[in-house]
C-alpha positions in Angstrom: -13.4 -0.3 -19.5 -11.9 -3.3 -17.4 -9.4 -2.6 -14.7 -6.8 -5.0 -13.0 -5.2 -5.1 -10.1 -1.9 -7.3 -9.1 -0.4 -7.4 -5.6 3.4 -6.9 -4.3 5.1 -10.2 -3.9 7.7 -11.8 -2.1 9.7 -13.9 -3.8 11.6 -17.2 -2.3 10.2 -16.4 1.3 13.2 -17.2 2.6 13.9 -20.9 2.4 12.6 -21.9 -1.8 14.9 -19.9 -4.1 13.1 -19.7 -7.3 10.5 -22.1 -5.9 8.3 -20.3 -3.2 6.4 -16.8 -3.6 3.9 -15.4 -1.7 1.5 -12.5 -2.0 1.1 -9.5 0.2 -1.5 -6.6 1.2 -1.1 -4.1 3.8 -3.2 -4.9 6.6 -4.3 -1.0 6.3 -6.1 -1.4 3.0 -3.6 0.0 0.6 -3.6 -1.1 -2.5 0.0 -2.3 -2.5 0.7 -3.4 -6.5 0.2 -2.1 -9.6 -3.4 -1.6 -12.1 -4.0 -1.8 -15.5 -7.0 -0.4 -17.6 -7.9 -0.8 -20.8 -10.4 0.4 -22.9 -11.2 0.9 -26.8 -9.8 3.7 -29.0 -9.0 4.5 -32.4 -5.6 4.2 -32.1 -2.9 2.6 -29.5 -2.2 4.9 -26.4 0.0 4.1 -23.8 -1.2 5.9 -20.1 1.5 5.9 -17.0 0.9 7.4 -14.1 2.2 6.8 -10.0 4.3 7.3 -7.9 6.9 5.0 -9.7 6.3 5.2 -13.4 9.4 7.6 -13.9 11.7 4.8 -13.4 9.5 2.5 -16.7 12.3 3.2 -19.7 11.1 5.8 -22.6 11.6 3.5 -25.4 7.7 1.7 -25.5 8.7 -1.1 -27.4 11.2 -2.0 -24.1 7.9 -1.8 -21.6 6.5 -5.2 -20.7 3.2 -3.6 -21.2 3.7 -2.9 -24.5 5.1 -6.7 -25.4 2.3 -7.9 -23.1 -0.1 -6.1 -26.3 2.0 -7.4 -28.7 1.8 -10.6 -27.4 -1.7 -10.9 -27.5 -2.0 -9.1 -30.8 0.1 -12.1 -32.2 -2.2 -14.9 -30.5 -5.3 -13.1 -32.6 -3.4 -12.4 -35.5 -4.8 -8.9 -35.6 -3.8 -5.7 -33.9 -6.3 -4.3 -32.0 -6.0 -0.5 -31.6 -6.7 0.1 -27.4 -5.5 2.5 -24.4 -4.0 1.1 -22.1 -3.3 2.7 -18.8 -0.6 1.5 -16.0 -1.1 2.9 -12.3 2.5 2.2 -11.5 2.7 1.8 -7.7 5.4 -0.6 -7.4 9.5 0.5 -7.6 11.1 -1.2 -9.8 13.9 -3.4 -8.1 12.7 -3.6 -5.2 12.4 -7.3 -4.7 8.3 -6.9 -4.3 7.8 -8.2 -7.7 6.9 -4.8 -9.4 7.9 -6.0 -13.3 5.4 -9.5 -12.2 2.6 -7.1 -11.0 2.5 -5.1 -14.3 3.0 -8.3 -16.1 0.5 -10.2 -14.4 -2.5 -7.2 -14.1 -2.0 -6.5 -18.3 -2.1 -9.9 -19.5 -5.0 -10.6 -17.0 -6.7 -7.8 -18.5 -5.7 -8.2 -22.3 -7.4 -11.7 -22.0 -10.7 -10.4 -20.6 -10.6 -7.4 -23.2 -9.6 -9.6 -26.1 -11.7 -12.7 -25.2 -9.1 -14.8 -25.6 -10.6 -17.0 -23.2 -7.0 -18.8 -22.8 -7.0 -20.9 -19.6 -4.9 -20.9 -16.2 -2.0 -22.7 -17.6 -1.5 -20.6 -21.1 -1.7 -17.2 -18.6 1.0 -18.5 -16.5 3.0 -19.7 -19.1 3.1 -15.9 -20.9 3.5 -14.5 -17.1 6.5 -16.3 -17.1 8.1 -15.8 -20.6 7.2 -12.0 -20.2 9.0 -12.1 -17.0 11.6 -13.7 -18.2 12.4 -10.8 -21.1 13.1 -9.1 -17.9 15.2 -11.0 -16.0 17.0 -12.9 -18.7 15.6 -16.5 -17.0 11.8 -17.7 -17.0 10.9 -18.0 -13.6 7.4 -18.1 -12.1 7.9 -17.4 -8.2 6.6 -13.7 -8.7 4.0 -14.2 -11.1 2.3 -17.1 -9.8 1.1 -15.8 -6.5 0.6 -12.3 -7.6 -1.8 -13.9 -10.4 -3.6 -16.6 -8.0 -2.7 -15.2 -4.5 -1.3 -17.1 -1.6 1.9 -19.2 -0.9 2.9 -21.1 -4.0 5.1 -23.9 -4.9 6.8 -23.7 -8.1 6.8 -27.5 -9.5 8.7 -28.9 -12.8 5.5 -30.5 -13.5 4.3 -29.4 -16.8 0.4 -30.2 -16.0 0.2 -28.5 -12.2 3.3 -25.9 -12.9 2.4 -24.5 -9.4 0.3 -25.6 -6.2 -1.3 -23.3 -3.5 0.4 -24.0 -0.2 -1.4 -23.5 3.3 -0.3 -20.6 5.4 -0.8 -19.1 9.0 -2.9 -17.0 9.2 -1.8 -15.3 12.5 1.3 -14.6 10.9 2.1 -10.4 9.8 4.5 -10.0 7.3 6.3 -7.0 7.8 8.1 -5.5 4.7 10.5 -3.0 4.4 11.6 -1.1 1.4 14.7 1.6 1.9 13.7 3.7 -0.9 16.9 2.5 -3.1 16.4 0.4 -6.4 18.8 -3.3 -6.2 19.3 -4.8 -10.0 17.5 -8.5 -10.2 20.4 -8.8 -12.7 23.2 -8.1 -10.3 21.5 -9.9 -7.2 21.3 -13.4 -9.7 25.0 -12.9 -11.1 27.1 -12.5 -7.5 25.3 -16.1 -6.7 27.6 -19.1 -7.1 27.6 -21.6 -10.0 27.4 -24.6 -8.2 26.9 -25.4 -4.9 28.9 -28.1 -2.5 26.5 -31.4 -1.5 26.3 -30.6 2.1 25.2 -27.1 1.2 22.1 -28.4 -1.6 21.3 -31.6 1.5 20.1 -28.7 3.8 18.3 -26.5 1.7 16.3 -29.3 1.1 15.9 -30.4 4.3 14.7 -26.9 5.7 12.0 -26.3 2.5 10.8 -29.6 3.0 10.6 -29.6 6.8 8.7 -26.0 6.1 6.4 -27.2 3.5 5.7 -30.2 6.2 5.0 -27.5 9.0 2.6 -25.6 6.9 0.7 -29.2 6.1 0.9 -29.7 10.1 0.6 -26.5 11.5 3.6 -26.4 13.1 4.5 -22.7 13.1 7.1 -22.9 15.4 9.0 -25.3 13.3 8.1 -23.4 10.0 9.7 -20.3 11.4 12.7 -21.9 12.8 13.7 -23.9 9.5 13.2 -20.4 7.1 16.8 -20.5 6.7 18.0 -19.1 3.1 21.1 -21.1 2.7 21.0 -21.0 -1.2 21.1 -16.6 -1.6 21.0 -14.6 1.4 25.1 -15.6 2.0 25.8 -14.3 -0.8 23.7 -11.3 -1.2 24.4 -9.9 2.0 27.3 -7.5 1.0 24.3 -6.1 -1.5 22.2 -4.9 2.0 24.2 -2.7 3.7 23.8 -3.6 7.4 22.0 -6.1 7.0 23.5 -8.7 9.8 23.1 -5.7 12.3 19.4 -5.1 10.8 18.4 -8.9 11.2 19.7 -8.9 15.0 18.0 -5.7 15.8 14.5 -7.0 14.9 15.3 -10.1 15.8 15.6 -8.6 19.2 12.5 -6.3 19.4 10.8 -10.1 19.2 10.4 -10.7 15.3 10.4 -14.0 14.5 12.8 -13.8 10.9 14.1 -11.4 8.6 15.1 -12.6 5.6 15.4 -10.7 2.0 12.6 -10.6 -0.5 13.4 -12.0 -3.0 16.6 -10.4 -4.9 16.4 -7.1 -2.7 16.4 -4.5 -1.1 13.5 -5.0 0.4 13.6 -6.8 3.6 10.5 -8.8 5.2 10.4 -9.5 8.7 7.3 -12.4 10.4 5.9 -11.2 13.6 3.3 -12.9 15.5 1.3 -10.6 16.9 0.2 -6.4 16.0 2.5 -5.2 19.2 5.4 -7.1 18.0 5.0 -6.1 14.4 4.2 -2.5 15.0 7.3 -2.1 16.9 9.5 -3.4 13.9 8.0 -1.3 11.8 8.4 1.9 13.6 12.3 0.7 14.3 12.7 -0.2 10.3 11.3 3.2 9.5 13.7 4.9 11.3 16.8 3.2 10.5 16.4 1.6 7.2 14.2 3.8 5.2 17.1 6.1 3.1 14.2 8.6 1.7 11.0 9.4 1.1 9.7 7.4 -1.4 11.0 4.3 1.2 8.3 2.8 3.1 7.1 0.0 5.4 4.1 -1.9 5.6 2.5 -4.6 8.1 1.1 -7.0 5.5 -0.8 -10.2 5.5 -0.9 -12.9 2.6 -2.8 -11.7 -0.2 -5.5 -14.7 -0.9 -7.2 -13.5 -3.9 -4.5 -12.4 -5.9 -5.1 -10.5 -9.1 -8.7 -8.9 -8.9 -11.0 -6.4 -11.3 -11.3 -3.3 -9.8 -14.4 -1.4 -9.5 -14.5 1.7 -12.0 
């Protein structure tokens, strides 16, 4: 049997729409994403359990697992009768890059099953296109770190489609989940179609005075230009709150809060356990709608998609 694990992610981080995603772990040892096994059998069974697999849709051919199979059944030009089984711990729109950690622990696990052998580039490349059935766009900002850990940069470079940034280690990323589902879908369509000049000049400015921070270690200046000029405007009427939310953390000595990636969840940098333990206690109280809601100190994931010991 092989088993896969792929961790939450937080797409944009603020400041690279579409181009910046980083992976997370609970500094507390949960297991924060979701796990695939797979194993032989005489016919094709299809396992879901977790906290979150009632939300996965009841026809099979619609689950990204299943086209993740079918997929690779394709590249062999043979189906391959196998049981596969999804430990779905991630909610689906949350903006923590569940659909990417499915998507990214099955293919990782097809390959090694199948011997496919394909390489880092080919992996990516389905990542992508199977998150992209999702979505309705191909985009790699969820994918890519929850597959090779870390900060990444999304590039148009078809060679090096994304590079592994440096990070601060110091640095605890806490996230916040209400317990309320936000569609990628609607968070994508209430953006704008085009932007004004003055608008696009200072996105680029901040995400490449932050990518030059990170190179200098400058984490003052990293923090103060994680400015989300591009989405969070627009998105905010989607967060009830949120304005109010962002000052009060602010406040209790966070250093950002910004939206991961399309939403709800919110992810807050602190710079030290005190500071981040406080925000988390005040998030759990007055952002957390129910009980499947939760809040986690978290630092950046470094490996990435891992085999699990059986």
């Amino acid at each position: 049997m092989i088993k896969i694990y792929a961790p939450a992610s937080i797409g944009n981080v603020g400041v690279g729409f579409d181009i910046l995603g980083a992976a997370i772990i609970p500094i507390d040892g949960t297991l924060l994403g979701d796990c695939i096994s797979i194993q032989s059998s005489n016919t094709f069974q299809f396992n879901c359990h977790g906290n979150f697999s009632d939300q996965l849709p009841k026809d099979i051919k619609k689950n990204i697992i299943w086209q993740a199979w079918n997929w690779f059944n394709e590249i062999i030009k043979k189906k391959i009768q196998i049981s596969i089984t999804l430990e779905k711990n991630m909610p689906i729109g949350s903006g923590l890059g569940s659909s990417a950690s499915s998507i990214v622990a099955s293919v990782l696990a097809l390959n090694q099953f199948y011997k496919t052998n394909l390489n880092k580039k080919e992996l990516i490349d389905i990542m992508g296109k199977l998150e992209g059935n999702i979505s309705g766009s191909v985009h790699y900002d969820n994918v890519a770190p929850c597959y090779l850990g870390g900060l990444q940069l999304i590039t148009d470079d078809k060679n090096h489609l994304t590079q592994k940034l440096p990070i601060f280690d110091n640095w605890l990323w806490v996230i916040a989940w209400p317990g309320v589902t936000l569609s990628t879908s609607t968070a994508r369509n209430i953006l704008p179609l085009t932007y004004d000049k003055e608008k696009c000049i200072k996105n680029s400015r901040n995400l490449s005075t932050f990518i030059h921070a990170l190179y200098t270690k400058k984490s003052e200046l990293a923090i103060r230009v994680m400015i989300d000029t591009i989405a969070e405007p627009y998105r905010i009427p989607l967060i009830p709150n949120f304005l109010k939310i962002k000052d009060a953390v602010t406040k209790l000595g966070a250093s950002t809060c910004n939206i991961s990636g399309s939403g709800p969840t919110l992810f807050s940098i602190c710079l030290n356990f005190s500071i981040a333990n406080k925000v988390k206690k005040w998030l759990e109280k007055n952002y957390i709608k129910n009980k499947k809601g939760f809040v986690y100190i978290c630092k950046i994931d470094q490996l990435g998609a891992r085999k699990i010991r059986i």
